[in-house]
KEDRENKOL-600260 format. One record per atom (N, C-alpha, C): residue in one letter; x, y, z. Coordinates in Angstrom, 1 decimal, padded with zeros to 4 digits. Each point is the difference from the previous one (the first is absolute). Layout:
 rest      u      v      w
    A      X      Y      Z
...
//
This chain:
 rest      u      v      w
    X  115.2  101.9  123.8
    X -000.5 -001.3  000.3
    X -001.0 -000.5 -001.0
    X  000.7 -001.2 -000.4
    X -001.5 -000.3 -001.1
    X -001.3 -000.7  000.7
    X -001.5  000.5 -001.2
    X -001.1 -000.4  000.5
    X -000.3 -001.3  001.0
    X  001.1 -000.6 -001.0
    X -000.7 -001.6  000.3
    X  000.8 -000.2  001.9
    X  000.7  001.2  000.5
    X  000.9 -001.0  001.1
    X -000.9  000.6  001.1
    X -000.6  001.1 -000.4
    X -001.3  001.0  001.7
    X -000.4 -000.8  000.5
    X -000.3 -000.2  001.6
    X -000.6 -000.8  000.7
    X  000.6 -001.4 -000.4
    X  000.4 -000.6  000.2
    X  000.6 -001.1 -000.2
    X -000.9 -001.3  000.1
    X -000.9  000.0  000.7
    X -001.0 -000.9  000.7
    X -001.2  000.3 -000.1
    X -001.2 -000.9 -000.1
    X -001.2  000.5 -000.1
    X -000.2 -000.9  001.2
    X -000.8  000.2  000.5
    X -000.7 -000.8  001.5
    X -000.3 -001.5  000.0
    X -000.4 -000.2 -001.4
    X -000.5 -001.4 -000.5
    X -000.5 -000.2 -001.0
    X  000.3 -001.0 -000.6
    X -000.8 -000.2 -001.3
    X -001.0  000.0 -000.4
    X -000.5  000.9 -001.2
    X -001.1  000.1 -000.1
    X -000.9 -001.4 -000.3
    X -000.9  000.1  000.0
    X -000.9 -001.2 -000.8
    X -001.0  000.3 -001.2
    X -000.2  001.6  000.1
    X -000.5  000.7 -001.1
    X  000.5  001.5 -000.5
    X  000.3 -000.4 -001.6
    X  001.2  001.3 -000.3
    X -001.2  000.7 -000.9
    X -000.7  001.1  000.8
    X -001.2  001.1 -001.2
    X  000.9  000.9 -000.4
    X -000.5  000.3 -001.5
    X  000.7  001.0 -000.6
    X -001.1  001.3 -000.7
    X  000.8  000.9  000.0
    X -001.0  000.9 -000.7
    X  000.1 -000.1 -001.2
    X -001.1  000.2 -001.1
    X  000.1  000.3 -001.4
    X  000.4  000.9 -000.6
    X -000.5  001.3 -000.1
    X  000.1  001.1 -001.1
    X  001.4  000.6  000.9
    X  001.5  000.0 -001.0
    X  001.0  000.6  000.0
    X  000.8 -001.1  001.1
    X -000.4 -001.1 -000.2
    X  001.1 -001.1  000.9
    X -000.1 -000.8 -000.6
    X -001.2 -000.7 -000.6
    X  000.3 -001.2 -001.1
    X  000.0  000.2 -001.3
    X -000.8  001.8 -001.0
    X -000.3 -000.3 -000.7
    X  000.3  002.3 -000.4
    X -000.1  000.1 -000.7
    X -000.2  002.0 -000.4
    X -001.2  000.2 -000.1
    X -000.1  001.1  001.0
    X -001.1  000.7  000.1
    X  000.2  001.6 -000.2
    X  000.4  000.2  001.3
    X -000.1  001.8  000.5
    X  000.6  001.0 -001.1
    X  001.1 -001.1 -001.1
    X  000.3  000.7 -001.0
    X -000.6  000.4 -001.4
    X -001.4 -000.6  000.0
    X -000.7  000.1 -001.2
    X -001.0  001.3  000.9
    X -000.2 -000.2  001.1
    X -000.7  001.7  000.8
    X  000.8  001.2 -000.3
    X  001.2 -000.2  000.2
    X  000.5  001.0  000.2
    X  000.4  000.6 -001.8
    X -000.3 -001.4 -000.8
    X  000.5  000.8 -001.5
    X -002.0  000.4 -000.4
    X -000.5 -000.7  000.9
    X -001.7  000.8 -001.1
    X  000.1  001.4  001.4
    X  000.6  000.2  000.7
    X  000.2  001.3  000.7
    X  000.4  001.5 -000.9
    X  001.5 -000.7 -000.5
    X  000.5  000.9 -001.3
    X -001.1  000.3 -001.0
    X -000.2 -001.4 -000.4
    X -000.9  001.0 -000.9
    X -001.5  000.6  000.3
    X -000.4 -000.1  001.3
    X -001.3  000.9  000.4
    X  001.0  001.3 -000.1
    X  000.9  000.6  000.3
    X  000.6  001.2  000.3
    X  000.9  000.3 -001.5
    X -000.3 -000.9 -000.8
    X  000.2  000.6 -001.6
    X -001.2  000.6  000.0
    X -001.5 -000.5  000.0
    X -001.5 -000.1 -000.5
    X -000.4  001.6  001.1
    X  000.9  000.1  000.7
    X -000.5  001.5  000.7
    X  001.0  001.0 -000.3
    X  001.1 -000.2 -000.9
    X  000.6  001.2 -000.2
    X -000.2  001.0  000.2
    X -000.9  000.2 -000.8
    X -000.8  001.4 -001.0
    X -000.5  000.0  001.1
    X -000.6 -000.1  001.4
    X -000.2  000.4  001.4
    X  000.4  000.6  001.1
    X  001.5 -001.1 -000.1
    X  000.7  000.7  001.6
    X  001.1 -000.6 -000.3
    X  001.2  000.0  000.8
    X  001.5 -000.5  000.1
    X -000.3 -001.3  000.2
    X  001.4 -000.9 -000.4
    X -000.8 -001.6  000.1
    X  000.7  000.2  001.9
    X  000.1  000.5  000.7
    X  000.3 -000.3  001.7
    X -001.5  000.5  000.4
    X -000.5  001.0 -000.5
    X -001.2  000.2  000.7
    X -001.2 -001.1 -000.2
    X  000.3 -001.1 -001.7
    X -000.9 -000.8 -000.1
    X  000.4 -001.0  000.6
    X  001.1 -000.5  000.1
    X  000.1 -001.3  001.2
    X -000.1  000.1  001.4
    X -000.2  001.4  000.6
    X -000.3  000.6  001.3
    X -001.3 -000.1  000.5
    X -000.7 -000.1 -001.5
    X -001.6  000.1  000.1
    X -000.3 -000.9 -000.4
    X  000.7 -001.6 -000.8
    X -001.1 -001.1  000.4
    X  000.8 -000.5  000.9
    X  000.9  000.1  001.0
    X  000.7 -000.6  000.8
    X -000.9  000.1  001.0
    X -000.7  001.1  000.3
    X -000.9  000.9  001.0
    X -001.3 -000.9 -000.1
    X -000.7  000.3 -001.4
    X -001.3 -000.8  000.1
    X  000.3 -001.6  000.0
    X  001.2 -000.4 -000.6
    X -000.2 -001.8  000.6
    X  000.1 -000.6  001.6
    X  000.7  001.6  000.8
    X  000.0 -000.5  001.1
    X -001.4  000.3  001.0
    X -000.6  000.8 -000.6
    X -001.4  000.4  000.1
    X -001.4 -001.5 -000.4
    X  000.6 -000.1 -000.7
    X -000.9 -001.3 -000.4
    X  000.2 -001.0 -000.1
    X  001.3 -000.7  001.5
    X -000.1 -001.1 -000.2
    X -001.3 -000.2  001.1
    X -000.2  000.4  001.2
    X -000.6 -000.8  000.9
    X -001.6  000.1 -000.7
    X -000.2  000.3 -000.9
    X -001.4 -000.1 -000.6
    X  000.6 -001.3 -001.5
    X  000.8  000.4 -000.5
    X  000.2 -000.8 -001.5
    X  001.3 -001.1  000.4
    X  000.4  000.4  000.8
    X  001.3 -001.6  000.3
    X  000.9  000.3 -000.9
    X  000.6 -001.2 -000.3
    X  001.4  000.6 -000.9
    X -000.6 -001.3 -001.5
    X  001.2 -000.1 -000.9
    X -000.5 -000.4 -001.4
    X -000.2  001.1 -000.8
    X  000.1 -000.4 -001.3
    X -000.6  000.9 -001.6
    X -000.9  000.9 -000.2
    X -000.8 -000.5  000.5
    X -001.4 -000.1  000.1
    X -000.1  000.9  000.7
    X  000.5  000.7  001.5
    X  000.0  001.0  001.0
    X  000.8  001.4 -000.9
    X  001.0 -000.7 -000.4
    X  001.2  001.1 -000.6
    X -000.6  000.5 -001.3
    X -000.6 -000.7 -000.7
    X -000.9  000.7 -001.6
    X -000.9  001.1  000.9
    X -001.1 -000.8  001.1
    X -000.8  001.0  000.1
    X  000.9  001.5  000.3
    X  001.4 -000.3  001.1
    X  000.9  001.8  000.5
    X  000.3  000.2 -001.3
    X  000.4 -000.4 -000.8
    X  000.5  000.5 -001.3
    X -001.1  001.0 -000.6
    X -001.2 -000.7  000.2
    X -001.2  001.1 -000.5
    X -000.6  000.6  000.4
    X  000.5  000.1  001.5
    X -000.7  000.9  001.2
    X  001.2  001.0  000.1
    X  001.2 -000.3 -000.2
    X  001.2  001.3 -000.2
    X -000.3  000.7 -001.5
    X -000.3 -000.2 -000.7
    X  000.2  000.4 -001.3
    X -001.0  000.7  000.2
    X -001.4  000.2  000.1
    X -000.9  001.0  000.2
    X  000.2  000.5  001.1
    X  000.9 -000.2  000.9
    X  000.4  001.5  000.8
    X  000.8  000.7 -000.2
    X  000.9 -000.6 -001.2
    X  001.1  000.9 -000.4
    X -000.5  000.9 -001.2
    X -001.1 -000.6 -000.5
    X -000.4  000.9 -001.4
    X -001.2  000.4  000.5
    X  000.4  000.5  001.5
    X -001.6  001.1  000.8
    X -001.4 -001.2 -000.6
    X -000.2 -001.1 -000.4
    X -001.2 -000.7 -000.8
    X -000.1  000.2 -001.0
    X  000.9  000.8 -000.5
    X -000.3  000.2 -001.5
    X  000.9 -001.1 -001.0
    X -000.2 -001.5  000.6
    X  001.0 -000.9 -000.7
    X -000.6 -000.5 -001.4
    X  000.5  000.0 -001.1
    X -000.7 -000.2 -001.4
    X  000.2 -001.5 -000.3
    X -001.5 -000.1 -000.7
    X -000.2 -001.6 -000.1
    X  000.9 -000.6 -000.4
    X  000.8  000.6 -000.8
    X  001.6 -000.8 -000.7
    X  001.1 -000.3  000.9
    X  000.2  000.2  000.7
    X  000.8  000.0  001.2
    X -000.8 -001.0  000.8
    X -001.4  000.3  000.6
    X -000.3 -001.0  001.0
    X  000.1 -001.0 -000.6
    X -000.7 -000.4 -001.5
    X  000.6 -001.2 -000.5
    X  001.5 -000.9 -000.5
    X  001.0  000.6  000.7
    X  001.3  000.0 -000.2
    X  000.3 -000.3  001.5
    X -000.6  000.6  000.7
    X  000.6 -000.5  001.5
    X -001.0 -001.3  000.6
    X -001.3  000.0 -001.0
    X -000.5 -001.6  000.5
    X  001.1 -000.9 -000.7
    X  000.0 -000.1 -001.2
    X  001.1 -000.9 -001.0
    X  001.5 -000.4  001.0
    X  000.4  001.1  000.8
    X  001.3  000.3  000.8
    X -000.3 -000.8  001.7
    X -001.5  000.0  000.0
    X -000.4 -000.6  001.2
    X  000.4 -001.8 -000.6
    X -001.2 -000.2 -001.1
    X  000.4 -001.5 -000.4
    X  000.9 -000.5 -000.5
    X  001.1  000.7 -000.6
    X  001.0 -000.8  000.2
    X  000.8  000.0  001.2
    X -000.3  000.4  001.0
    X  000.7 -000.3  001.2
    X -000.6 -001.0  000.5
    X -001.2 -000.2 -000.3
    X -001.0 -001.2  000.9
    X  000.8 -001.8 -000.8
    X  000.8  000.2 -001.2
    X  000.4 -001.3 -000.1
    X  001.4  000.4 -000.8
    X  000.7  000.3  000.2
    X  001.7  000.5  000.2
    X  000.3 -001.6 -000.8
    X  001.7  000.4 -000.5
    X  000.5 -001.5 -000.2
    X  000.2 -000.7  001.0
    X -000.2 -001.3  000.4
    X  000.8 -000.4  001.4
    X  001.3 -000.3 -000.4
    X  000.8  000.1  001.1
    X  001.2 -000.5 -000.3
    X  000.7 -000.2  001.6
    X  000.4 -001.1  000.0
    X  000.5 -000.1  001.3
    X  001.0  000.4  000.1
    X  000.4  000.1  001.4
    X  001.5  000.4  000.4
    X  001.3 -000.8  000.0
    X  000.6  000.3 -000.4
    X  001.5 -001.0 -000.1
    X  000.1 -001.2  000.7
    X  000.2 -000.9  000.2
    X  000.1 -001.5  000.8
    X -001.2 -000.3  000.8
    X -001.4  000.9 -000.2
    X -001.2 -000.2  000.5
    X  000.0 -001.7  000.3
    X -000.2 -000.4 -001.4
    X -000.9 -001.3 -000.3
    X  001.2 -001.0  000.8
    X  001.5  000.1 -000.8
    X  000.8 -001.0  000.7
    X -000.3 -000.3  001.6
    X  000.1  001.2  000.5
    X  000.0  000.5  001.7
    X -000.9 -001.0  000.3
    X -001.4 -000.1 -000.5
    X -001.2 -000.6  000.5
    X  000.3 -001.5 -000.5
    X  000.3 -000.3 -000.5
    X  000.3 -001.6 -000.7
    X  001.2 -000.7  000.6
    X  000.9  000.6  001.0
    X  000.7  000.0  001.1
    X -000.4 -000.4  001.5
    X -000.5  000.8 -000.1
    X -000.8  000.6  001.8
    X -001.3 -001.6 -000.1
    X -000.8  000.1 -000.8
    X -001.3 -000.5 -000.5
    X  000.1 -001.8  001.0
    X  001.3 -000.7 -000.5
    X  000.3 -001.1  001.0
    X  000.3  000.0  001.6
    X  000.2  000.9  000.3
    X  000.2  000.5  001.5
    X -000.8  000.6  000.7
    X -000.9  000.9 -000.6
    X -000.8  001.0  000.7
    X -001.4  000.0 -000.1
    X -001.2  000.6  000.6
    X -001.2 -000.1 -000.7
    X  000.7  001.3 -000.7
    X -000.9  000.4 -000.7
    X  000.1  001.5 -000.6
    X -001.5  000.6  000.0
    X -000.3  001.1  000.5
    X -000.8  000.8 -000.3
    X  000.0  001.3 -000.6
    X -000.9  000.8 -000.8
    X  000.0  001.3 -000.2
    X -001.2  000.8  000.5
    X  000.8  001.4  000.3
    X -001.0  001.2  000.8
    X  000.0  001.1 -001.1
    X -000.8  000.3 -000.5
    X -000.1  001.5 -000.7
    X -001.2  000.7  000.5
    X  000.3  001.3 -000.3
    X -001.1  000.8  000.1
    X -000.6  001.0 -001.3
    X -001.0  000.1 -000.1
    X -000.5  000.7 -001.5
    X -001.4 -000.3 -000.3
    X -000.5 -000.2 -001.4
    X -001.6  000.0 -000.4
    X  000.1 -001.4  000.0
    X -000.7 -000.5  000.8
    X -000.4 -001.2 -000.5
    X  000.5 -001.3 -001.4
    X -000.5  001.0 -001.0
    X  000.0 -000.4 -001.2
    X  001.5  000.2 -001.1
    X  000.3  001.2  000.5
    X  001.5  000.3 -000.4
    X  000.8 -001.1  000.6
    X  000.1 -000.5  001.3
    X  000.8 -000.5  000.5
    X  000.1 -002.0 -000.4
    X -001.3 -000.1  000.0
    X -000.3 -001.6 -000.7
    X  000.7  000.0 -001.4
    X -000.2  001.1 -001.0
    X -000.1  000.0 -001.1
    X  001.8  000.3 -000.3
    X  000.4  000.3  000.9
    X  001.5  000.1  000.1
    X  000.8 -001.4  000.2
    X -000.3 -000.6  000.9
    X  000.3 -001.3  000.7
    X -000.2 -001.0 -001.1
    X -001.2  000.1 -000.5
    X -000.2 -000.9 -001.3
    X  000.7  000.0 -001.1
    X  000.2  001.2 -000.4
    X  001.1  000.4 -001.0
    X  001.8 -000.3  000.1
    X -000.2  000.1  001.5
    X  001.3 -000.1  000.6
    X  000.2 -001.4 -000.4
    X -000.3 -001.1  000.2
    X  000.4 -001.4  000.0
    X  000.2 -001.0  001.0
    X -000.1  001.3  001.0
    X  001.0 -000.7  001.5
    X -001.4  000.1  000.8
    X -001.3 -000.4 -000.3
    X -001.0 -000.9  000.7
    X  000.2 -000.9  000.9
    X  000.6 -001.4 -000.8
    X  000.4 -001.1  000.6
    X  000.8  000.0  001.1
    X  000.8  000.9  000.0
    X  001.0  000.2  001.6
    X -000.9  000.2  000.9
    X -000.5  000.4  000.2
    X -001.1  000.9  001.0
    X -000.9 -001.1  000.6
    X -000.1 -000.6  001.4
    X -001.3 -000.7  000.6
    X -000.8  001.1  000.1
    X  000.4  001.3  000.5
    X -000.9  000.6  000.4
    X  000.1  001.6 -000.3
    X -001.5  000.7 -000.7
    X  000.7  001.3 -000.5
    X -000.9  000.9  000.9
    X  000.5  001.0  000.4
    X -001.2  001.4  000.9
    X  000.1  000.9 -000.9
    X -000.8  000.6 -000.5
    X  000.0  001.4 -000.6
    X -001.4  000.9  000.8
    X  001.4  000.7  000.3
    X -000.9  001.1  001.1
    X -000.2  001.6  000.0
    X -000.9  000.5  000.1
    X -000.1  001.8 -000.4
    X  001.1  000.7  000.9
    X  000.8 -000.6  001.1
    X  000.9  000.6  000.7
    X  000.9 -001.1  000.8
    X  001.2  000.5 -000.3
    X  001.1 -001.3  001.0
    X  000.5  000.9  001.2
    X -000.8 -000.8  001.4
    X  000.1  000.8  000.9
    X  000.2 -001.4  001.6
    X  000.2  000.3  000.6
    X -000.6 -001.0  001.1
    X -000.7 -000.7  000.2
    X -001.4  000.4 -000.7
    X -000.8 -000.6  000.2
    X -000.5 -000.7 -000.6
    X  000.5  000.0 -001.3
    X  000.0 -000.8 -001.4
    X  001.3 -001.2  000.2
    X  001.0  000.2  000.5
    X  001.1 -001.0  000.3
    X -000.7 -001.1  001.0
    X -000.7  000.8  001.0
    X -000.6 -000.6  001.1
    X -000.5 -001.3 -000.6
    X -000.7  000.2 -001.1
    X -001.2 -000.8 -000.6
    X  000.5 -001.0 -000.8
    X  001.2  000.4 -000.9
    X  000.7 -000.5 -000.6
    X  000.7 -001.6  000.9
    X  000.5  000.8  001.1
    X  000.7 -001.4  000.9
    X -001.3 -000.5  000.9
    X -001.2  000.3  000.1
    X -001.0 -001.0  000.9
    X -000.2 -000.9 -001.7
    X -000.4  000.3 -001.1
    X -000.2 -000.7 -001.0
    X  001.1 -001.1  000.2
    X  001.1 -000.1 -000.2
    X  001.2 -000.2 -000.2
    X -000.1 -001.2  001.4
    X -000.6  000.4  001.0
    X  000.3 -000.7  001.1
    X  001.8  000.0  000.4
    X  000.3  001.3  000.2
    X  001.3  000.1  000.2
    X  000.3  001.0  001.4
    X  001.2  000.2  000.7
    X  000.1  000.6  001.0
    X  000.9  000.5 -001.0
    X  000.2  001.8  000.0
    X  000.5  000.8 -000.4
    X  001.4 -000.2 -000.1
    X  000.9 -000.8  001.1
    X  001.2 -000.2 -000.4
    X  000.8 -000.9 -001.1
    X -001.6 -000.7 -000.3
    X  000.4 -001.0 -001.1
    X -000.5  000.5 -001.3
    X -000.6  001.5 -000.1
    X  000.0  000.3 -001.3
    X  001.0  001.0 -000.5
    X  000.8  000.3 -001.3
    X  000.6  000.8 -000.8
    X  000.0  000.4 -000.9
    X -000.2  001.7  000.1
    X -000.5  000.4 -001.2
    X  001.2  000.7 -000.5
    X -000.4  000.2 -001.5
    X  001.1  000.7 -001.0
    X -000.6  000.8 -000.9
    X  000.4  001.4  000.2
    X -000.4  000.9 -001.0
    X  000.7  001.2 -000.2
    X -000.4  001.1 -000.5
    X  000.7  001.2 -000.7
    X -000.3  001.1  000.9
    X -001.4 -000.1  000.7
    X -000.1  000.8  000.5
    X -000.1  000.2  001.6
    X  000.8  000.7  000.6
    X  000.4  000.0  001.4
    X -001.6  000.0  000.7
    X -000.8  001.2 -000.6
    X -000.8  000.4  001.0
    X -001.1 -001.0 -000.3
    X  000.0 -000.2 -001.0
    X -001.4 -001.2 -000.1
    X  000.6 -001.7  000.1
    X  001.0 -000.3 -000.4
    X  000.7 -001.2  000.4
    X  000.4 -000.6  000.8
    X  001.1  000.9  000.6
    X  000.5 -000.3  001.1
    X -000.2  000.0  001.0
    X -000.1  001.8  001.1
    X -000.2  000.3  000.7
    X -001.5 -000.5  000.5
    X -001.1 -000.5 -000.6
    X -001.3 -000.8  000.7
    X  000.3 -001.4  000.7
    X  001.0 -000.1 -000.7
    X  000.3 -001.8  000.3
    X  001.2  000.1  001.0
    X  000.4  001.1  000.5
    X  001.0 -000.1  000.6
    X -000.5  000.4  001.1
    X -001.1  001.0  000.2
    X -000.7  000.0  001.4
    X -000.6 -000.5  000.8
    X -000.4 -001.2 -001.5
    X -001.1 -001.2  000.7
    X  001.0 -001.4  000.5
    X  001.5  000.6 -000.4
    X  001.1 -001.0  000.4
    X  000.0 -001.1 -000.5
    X -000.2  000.0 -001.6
    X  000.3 -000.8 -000.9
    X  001.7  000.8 -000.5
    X  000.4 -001.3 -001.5
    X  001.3  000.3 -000.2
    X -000.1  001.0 -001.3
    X  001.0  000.5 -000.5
    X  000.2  000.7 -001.2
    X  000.6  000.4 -000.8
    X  000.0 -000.7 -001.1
    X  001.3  000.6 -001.2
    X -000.1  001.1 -001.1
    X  000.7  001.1  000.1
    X -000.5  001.0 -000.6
    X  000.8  000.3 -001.1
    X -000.4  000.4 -001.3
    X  000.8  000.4 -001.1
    X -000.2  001.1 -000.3
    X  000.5  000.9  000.2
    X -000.3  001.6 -000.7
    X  000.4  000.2 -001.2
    X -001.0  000.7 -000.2
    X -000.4  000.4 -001.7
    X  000.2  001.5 -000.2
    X  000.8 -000.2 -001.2
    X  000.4  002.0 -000.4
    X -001.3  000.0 -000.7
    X -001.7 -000.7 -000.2
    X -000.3  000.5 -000.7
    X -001.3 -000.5  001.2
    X -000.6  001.5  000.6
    X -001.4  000.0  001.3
    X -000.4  001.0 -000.2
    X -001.7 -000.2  000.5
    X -000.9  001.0 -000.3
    X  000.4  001.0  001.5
    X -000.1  001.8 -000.1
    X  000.3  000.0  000.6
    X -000.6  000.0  001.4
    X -001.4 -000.4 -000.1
    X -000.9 -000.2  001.5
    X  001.1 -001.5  000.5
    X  000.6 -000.5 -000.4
    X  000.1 -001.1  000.7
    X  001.4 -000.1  000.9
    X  000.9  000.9 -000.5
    X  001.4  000.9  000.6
    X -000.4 -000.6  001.4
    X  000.9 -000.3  000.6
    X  000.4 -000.5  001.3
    X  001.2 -000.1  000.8
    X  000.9  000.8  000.6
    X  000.9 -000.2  000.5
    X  000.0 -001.3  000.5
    X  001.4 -001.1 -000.3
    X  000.0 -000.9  000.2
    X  000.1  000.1  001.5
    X  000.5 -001.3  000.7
    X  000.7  000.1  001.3
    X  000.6 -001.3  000.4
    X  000.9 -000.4  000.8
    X  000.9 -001.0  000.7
    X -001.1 -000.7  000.7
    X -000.3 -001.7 -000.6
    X -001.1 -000.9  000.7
    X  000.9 -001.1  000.2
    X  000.3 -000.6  001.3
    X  000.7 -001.6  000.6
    X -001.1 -001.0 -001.3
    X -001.1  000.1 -000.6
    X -000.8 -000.6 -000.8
    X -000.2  000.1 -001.2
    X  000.8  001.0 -000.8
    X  000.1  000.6 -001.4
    X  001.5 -000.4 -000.1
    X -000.1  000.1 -000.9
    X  001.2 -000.5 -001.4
    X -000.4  000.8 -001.4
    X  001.3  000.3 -000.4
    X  000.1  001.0 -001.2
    X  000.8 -000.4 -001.1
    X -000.7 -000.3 -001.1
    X  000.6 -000.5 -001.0
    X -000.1  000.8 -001.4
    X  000.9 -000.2 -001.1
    X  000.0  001.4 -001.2
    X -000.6 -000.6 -001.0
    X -000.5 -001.3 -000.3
    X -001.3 -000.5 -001.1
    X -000.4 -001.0  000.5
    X -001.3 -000.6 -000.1
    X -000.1 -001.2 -000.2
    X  000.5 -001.6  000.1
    X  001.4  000.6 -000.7
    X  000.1 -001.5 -000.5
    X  001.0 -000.1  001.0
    X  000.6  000.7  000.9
    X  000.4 -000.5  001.2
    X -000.8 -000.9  001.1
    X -001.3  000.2 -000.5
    X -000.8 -000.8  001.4
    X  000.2 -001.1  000.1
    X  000.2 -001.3 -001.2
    X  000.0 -001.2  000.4
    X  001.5 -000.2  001.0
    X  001.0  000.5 -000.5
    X  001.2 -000.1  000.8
    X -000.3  000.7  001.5
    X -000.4  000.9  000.4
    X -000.3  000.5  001.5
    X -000.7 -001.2  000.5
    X -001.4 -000.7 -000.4
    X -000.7 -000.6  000.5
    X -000.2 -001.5  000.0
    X  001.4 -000.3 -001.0
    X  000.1 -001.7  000.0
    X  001.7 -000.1  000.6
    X  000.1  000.9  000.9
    X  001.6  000.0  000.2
    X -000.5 -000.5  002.0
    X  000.7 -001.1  000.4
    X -000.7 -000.2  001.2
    X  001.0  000.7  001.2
    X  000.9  000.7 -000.4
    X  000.1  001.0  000.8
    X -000.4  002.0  000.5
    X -001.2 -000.6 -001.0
    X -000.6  001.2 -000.4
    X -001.0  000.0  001.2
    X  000.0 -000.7  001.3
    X -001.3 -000.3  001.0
    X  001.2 -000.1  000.9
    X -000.5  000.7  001.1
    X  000.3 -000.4  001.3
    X -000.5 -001.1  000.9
    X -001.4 -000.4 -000.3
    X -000.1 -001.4  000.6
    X -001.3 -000.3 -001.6
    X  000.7 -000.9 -000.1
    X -001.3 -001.1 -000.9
    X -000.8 -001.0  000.9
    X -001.3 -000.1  000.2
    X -001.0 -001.2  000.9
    X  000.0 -001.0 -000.9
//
């Protein structure tokens, strides 16, 4: 069965389509995962590169509820794995090599995703549009800005966790009842699944390319819809048999 025919119906039209940023509108998790490789070149001469991605996989999960997620959290495990793999005995030339490894991850090339921009210049006459991310503060503005795709957006959240309680806040802002909001992102456990408890709608695109805290068995939602990029969304959501009842 193809993506676009699951669930045939959404309950009702949305009136606000939020989307997530990093790895739905734009590359992210793949510039982590390539300054990952090379932390586990920079520890060779230490341990097997499985034992070094086992040990900052360990301390990033250790330090988010104190450091959150972003660059800026991930430089500091980068430097807090490295002196536990070299017992503290990490040499200044190295630590200076894995800050350098931290900052270029804090401003990556942007580069959107395939039919990002069209998608939104589509939808943009029809829908409000909002965006939800979660991250540093500053990473996440500084991305958006870069990005280009400001102007689509009435309204942006950037939050240290996408959870219930952050969606919660998102639709009292919004002045919305949860059935009239829809979100779209990559990632099941922070995208979808919050918005789908709180019985909002949701379009999910999966990504061969996720961190792996964020792994989520999908599941079968009467309120989810599953699509294979992007640039399928304007056709799902300007197609008026795409709603079981429109108000």
């Amino acid at each position: 069965m193809d993506a676009m025919e699951n669930n045939a119906f959404f309950s009702v039209r949305p009136k606000v389509v939020c989307f997530d940023a990093d790895d739905t509108l734009w590359r992210n998790e793949e510039y982590y995962q390539e300054a990952e490789q090379r932390f586990c070149d920079l520890m060779a001469g230490y341990c097997v590169r499985e034992k070094a991605m086992e040990a900052l996989y360990k301390t990033e999960i250790g330090n988010l509820d104190l450091l959150g997620y972003g660059s800026k959290s991930f430089t500091i495990s980068l430097i807090e794995t490295a002196l536990i793999l070299t017992r503290h005995q990490l040499p200044n030339t190295l630590l200076q090599e894995l800050i350098a490894l931290g900052k270029e991850n804090i401003a990556p090339p942007m580069e959107l995703l395939p039919h990002a921009k069209e998608m939104l210049l589509k939808l943009a006459p029809h829908y409000r549009l909002a965006l939800a991310t979660k991250g540093d503060l500053r990473d996440q503005e500084r991305k958006l800005e870069r990005s280009g795709l400001a102007p689509f957006f009435e309204y942006v959240s950037i939050v240290s966790e996408k959870n219930g309680r952050s969606y919660q806040k998102i639709l009292h802002d919004l002045s919305l009842p949860p059935v009239e909001f829809l979100m779209v992102g990559n990632s099941f456990k922070s995208d979808i699944l919050p918005v789908l408890e709180l019985g909002a709608q949701a379009v999910y695109i999966p990504s061969s390319v996720l961190w792996m805290y964020e792994h989520s068995d999908p599941i079968e939602h009467a309120m989810l819809k599953t699509i294979t990029h992007i640039g399928q969304l304007p056709e799902l959501l300007l197609t008026e048999n795409s709603f079981g009842h429109i108000p």
